[in-house]
Structure formats: C-alpha cells, structure tokens
Biopython code that builds the backbone (N, CA, C, O; Angstrom):
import numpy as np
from Bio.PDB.StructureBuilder import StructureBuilder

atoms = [
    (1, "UNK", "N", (22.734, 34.786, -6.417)),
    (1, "UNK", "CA", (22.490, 34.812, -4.985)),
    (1, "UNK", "C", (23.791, 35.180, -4.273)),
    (1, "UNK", "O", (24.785, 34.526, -4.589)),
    (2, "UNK", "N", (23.930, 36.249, -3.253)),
    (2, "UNK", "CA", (24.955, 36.267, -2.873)),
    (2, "UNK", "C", (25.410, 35.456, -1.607)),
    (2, "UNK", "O", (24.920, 35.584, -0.485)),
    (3, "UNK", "N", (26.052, 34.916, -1.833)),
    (3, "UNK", "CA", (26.617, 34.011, -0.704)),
    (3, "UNK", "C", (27.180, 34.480, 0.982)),
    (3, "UNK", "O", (27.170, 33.744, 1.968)),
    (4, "UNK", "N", (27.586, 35.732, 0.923)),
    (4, "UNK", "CA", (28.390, 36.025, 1.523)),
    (4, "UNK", "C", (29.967, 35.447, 2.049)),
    (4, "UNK", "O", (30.981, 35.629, 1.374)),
    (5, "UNK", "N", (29.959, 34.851, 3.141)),
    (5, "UNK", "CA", (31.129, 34.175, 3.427)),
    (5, "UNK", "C", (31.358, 32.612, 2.922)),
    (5, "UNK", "O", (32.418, 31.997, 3.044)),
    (6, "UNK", "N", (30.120, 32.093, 2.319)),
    (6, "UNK", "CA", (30.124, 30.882, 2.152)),
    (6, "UNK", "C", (31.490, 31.026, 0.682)),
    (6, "UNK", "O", (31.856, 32.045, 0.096)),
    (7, "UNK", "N", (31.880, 29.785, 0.512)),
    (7, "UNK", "CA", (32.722, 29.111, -0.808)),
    (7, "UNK", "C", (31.801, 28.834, -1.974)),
    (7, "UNK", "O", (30.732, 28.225, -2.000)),
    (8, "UNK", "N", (32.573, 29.513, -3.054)),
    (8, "UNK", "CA", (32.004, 28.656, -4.177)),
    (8, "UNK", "C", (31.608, 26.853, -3.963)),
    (8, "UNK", "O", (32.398, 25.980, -3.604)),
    (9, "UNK", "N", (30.025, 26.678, -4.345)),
    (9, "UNK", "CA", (29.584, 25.423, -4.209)),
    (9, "UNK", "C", (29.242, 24.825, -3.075)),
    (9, "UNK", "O", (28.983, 23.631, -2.920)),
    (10, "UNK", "N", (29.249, 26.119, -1.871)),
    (10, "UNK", "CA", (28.673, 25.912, -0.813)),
    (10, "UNK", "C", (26.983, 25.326, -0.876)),
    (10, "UNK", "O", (26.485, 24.552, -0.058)),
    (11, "UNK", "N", (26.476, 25.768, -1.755)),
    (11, "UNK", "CA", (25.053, 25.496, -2.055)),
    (11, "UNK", "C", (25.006, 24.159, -2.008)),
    (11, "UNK", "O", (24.482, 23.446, -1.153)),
    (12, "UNK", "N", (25.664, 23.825, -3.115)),
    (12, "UNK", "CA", (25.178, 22.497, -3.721)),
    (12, "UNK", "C", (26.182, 21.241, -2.668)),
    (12, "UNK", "O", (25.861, 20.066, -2.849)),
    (13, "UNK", "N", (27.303, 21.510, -1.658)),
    (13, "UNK", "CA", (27.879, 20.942, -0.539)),
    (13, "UNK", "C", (26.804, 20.571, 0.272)),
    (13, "UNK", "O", (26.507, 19.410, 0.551)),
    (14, "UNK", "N", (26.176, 21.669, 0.678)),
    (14, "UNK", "CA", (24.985, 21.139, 1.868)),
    (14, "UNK", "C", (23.786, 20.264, 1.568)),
    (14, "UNK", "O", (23.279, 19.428, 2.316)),
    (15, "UNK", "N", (23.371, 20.649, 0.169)),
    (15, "UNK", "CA", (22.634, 19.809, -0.670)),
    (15, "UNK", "C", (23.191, 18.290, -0.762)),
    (15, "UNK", "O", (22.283, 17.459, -0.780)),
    (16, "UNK", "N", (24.423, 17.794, -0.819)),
    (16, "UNK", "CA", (24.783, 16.762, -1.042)),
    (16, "UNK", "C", (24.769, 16.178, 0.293)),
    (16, "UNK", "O", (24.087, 15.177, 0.513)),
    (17, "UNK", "N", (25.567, 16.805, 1.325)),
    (17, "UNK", "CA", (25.519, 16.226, 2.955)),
    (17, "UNK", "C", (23.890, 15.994, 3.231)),
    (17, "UNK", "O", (23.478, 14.987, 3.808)),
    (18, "UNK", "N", (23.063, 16.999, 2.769)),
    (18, "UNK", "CA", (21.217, 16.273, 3.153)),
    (18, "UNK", "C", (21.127, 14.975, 2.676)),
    (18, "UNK", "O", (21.016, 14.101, 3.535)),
    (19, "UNK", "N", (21.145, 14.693, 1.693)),
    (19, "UNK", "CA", (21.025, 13.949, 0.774)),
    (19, "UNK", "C", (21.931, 12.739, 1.620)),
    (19, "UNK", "O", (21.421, 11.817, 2.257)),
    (20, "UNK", "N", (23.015, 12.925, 1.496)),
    (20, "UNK", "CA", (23.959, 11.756, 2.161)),
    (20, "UNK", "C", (23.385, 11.718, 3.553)),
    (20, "UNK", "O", (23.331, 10.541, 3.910)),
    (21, "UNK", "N", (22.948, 12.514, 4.458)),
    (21, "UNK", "CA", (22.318, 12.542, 5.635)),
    (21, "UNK", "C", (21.405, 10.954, 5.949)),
    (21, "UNK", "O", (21.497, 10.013, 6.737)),
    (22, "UNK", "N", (20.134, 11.548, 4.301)),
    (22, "UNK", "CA", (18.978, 10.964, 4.123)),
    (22, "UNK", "C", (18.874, 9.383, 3.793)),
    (22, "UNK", "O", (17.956, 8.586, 3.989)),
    (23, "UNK", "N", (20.131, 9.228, 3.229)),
    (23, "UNK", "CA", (20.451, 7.727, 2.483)),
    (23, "UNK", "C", (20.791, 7.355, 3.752)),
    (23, "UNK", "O", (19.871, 6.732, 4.281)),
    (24, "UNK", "N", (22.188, 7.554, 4.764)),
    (24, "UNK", "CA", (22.187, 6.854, 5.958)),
    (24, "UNK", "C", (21.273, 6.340, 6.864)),
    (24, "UNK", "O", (21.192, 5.226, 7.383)),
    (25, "UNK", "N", (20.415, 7.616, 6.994)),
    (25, "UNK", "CA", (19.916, 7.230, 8.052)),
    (25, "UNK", "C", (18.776, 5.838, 7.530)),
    (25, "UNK", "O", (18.451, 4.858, 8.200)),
    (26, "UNK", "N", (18.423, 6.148, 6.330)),
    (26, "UNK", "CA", (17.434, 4.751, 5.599)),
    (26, "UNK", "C", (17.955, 3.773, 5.593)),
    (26, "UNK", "O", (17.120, 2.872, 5.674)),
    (27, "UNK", "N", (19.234, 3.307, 5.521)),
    (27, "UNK", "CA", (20.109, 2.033, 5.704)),
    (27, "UNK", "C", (20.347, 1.977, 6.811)),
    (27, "UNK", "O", (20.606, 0.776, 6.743)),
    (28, "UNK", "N", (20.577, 2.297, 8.296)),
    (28, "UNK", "CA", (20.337, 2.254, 8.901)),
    (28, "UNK", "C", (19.435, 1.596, 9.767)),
    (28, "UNK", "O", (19.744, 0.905, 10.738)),
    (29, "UNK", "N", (17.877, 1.950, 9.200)),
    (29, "UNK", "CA", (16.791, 1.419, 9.078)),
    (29, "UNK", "C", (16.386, 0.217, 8.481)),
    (29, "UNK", "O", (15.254, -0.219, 8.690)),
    (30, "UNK", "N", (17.294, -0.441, 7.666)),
    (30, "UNK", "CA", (16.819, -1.199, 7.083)),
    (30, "UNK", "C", (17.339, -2.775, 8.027)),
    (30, "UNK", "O", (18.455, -2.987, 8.500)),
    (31, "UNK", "N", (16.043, -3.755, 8.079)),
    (31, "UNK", "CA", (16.029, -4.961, 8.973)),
    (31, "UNK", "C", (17.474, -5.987, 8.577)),
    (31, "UNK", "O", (17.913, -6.314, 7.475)),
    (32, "UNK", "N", (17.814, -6.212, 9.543)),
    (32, "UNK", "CA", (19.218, -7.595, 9.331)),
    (32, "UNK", "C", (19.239, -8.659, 10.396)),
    (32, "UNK", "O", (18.653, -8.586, 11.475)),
    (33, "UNK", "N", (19.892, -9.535, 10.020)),
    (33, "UNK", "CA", (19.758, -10.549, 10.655)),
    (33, "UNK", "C", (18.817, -11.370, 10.248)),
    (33, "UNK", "O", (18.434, -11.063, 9.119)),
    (34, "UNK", "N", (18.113, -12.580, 10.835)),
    (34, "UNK", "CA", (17.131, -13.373, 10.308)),
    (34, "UNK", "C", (15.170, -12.808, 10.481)),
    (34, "UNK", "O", (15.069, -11.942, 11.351)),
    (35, "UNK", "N", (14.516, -12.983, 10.164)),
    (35, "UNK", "CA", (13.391, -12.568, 10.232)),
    (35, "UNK", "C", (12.628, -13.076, 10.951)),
    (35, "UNK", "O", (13.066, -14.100, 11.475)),
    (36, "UNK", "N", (11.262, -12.692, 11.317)),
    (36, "UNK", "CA", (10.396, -13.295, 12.411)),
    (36, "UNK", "C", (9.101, -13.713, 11.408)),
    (36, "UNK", "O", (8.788, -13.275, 10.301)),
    (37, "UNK", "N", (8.407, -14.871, 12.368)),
    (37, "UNK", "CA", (6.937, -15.796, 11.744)),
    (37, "UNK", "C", (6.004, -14.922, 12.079)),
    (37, "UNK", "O", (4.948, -14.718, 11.480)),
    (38, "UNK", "N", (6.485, -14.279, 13.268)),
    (38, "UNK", "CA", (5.273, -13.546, 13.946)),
    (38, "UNK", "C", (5.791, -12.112, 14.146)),
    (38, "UNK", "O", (6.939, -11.805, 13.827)),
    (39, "UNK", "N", (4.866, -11.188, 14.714)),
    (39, "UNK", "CA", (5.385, -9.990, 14.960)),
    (39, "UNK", "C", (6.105, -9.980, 15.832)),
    (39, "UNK", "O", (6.216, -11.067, 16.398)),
    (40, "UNK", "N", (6.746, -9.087, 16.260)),
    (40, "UNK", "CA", (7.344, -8.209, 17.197)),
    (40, "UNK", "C", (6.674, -7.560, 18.777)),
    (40, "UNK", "O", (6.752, -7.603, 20.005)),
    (41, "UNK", "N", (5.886, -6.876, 17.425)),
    (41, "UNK", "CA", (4.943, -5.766, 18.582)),
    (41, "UNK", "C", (4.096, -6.535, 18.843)),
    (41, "UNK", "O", (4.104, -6.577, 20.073)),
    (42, "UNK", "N", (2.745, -7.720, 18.194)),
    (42, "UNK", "CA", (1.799, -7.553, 18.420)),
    (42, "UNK", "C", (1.357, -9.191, 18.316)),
    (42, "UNK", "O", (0.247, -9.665, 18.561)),
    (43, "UNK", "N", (2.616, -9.920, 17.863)),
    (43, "UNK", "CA", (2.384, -11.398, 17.924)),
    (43, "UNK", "C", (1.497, -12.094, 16.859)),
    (43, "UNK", "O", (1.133, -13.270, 16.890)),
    (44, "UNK", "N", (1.205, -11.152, 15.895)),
    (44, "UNK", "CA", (0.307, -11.639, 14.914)),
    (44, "UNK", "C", (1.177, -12.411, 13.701)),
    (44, "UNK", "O", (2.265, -11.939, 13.372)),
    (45, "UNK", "N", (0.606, -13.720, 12.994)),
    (45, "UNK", "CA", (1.388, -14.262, 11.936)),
    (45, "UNK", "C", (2.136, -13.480, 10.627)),
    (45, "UNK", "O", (1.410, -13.045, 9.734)),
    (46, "UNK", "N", (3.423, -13.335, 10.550)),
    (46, "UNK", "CA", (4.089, -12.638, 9.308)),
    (46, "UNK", "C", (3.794, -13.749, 7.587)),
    (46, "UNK", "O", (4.310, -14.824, 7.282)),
    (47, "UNK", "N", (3.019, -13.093, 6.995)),
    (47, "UNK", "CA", (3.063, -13.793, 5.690)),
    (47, "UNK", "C", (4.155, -14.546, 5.107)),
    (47, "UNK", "O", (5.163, -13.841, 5.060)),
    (48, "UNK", "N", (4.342, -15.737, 4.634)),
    (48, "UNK", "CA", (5.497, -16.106, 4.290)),
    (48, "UNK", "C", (5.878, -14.671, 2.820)),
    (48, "UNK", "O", (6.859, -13.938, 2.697)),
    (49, "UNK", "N", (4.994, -14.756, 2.221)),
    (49, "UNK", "CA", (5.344, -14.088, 1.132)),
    (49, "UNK", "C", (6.048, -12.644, 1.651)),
    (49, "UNK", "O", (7.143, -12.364, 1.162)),
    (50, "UNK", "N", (5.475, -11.768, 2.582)),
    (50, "UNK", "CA", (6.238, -10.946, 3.165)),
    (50, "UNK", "C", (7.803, -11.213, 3.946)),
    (50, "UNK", "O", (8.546, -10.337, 4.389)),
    (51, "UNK", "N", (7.959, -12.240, 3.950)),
    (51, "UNK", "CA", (8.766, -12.551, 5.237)),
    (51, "UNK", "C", (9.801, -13.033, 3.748)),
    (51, "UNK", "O", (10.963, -13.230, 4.103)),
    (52, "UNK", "N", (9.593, -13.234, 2.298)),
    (52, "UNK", "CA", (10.183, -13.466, 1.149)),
    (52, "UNK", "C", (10.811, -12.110, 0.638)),
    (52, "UNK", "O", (11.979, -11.831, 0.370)),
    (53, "UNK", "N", (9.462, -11.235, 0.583)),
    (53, "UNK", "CA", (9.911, -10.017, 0.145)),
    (53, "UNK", "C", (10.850, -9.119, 0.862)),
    (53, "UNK", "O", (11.573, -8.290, 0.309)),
    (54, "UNK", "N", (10.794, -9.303, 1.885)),
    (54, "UNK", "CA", (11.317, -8.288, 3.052)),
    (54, "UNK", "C", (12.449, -9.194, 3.942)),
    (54, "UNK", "O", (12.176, -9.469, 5.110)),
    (55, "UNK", "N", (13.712, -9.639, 3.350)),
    (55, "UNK", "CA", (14.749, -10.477, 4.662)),
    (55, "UNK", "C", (14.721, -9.388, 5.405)),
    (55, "UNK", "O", (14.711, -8.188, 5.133)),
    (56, "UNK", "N", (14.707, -10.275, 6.844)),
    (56, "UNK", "CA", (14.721, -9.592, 8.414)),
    (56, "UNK", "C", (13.528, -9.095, 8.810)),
    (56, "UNK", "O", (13.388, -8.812, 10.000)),
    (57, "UNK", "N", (12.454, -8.899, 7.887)),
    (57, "UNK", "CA", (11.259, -8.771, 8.725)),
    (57, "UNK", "C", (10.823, -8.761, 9.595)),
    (57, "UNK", "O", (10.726, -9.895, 10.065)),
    (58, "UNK", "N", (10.198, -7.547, 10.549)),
    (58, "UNK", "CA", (10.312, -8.390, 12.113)),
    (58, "UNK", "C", (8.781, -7.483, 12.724)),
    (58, "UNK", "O", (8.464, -7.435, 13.913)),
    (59, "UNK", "N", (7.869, -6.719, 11.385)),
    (59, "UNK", "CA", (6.793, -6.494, 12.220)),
    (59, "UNK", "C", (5.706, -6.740, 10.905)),
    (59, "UNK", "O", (5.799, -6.851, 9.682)),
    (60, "UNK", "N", (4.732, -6.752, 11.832)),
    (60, "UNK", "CA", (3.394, -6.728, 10.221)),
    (60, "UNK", "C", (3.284, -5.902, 9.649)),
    (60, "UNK", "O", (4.136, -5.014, 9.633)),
    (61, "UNK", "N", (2.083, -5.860, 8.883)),
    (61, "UNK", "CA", (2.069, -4.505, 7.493)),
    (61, "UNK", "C", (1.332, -3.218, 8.897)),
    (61, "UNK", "O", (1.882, -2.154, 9.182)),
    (62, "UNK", "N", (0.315, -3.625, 9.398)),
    (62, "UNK", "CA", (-0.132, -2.745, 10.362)),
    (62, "UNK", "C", (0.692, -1.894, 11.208)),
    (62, "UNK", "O", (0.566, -0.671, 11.268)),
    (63, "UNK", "N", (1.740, -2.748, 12.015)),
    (63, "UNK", "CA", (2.580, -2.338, 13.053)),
    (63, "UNK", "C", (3.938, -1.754, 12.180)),
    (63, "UNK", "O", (4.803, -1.011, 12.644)),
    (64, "UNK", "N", (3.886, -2.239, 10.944)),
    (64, "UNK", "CA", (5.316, -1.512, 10.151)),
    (64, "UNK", "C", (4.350, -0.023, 10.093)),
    (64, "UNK", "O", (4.677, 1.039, 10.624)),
    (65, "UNK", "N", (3.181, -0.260, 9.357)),
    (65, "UNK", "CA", (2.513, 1.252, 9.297)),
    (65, "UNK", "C", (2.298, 1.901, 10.509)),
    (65, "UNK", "O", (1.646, 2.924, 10.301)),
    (66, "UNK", "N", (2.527, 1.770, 11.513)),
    (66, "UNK", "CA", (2.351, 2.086, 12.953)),
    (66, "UNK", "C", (3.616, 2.971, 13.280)),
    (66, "UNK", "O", (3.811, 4.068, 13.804)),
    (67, "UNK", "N", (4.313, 2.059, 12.769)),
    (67, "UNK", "CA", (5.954, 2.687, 13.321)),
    (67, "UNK", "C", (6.686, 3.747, 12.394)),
    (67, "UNK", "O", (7.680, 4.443, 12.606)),
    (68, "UNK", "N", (5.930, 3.639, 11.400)),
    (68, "UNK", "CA", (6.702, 4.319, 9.976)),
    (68, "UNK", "C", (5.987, 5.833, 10.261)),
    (68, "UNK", "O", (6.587, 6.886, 10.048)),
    (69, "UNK", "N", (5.012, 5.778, 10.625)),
    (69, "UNK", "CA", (3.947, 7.465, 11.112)),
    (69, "UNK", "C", (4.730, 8.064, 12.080)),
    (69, "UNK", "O", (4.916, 9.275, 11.961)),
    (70, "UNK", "N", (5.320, 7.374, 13.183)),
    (70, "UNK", "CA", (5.590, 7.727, 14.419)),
    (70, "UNK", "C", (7.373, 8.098, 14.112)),
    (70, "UNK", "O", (7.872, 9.074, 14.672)),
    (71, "UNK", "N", (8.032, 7.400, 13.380)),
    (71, "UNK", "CA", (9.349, 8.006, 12.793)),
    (71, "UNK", "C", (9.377, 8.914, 11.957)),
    (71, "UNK", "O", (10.449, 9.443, 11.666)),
    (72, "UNK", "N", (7.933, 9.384, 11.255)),
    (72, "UNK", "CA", (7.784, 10.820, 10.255)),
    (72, "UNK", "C", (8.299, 12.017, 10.722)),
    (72, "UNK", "O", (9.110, 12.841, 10.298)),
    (73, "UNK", "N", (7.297, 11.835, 12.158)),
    (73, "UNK", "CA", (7.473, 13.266, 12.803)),
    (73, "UNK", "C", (8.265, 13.712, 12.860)),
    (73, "UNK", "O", (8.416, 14.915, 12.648)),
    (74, "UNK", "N", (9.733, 12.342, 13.403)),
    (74, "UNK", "CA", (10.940, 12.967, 13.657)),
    (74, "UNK", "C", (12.052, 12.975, 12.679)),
    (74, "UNK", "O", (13.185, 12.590, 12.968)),
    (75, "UNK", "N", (11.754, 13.355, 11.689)),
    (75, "UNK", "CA", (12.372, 13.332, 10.391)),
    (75, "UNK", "C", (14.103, 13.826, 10.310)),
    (75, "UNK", "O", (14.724, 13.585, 9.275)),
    (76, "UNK", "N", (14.508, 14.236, 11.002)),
    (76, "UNK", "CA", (15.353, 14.753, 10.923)),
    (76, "UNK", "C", (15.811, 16.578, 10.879)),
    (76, "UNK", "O", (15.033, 17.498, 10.626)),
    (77, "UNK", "N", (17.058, 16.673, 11.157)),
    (77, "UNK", "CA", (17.464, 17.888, 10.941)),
    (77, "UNK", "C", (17.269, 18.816, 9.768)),
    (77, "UNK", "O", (18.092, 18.599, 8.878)),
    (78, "UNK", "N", (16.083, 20.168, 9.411)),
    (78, "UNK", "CA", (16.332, 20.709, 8.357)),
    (78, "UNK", "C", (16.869, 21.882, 8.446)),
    (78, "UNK", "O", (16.367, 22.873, 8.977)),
    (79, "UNK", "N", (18.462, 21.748, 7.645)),
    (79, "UNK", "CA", (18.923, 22.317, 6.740)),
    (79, "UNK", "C", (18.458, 23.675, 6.987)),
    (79, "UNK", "O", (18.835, 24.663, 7.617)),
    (80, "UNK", "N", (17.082, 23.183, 5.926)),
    (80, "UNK", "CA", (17.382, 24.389, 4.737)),
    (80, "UNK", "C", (16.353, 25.519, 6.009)),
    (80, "UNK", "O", (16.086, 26.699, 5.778)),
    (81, "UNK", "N", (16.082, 25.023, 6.846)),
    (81, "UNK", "CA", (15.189, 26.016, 8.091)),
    (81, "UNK", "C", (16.102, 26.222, 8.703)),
    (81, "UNK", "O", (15.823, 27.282, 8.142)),
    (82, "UNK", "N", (17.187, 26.370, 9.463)),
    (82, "UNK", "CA", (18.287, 26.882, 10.143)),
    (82, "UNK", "C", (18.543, 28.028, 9.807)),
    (82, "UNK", "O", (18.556, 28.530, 8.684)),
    (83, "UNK", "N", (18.825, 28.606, 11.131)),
    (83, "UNK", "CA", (18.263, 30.193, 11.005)),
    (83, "UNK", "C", (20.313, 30.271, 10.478)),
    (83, "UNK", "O", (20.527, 31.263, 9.781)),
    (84, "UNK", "N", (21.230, 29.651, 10.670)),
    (84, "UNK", "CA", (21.926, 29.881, 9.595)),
    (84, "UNK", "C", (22.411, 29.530, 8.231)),
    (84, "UNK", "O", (23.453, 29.830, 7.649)),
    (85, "UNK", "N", (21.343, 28.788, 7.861)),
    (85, "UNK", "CA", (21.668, 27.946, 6.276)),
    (85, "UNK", "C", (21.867, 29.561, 5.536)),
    (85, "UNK", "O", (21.500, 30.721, 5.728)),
    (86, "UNK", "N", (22.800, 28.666, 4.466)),
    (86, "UNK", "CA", (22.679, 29.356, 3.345)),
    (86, "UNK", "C", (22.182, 29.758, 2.357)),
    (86, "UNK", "O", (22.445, 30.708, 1.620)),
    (87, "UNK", "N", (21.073, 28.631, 2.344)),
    (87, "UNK", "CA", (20.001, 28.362, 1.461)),
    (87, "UNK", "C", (18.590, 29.151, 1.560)),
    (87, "UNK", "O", (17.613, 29.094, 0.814)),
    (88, "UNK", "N", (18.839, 29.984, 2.856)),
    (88, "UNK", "CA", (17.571, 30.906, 3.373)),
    (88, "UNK", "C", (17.182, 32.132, 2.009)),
    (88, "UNK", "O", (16.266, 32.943, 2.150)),
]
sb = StructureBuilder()
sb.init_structure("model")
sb.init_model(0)
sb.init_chain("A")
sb.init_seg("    ")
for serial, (resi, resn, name, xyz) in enumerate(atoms, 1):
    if name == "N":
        sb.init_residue(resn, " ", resi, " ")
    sb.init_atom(name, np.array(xyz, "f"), 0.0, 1.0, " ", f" {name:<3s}", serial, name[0])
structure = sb.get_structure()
C-alpha cells in the first residue's frame, strides 16, 4: 500500500491510538463511588445480587439497557472514515 507522506508504521500508529481511544473512553464509563438500592432514572429496586456484581451501580438492567442504545449512536470518532485517514 502506498503510504504516501505517512511514516513507516503509520498504519498500525493509528490503529493503536483507536484502540487506546476505545479502552479510555470505557473506563471512563465505568461506575465509582458507592452504589444505589434503587435506580437513578426510574426509582425502581436494584437487586442486591446486581448491586454485588456491579460496585457503583446506579441504574437497573432496563434503564442500563436504555442508556447503553442511546450512547451507541454516538460512538465516537471514525478513523478509518476520515476523508484523511490513511487507512482509506
């Protein structure tokens, strides 16, 4: 593939920054602090067993699936669609 101006290992650089992108922003995401009995959004009881599995818990299985659809969309920056990646 010819690269043009890019550096040897330019490929596999941007590949790694996605990637490192992708891990941040999921830790990020992930709940801290102490957890809730009840929801958040919707006030409904949190399972103890969930509230075991998950420290910081702070919505139900419904309203976690609620919120997890609605953060899909906005997935982030791609890369590899940028009308200047290298990877085109």
């Amino acid at each position: 593939m010819a690269t043009g101006w890019a550096g040897d290992g330019a490929v596999q650089d941007q590949i790694d920054a996605t990637v490192k992108d992708a891990v941040e922003r999921a830790k990020s995401q992930l709940a801290n602090g102490p957890g809730l009995t009840h929801c958040a959004h919707c006030g409904a009881e949190i399972p103890e067993a969930r509230r075991r599995a998950l420290p910081g818990v702070r919505l139900c299985i419904p309203c976690q699936e609620a919120e997890d659809k609605e953060s899909a969309a906005f997935s982030g920056y791609n890369r590899r669609g940028s009308k200047d990646s290298q990877l085109r």
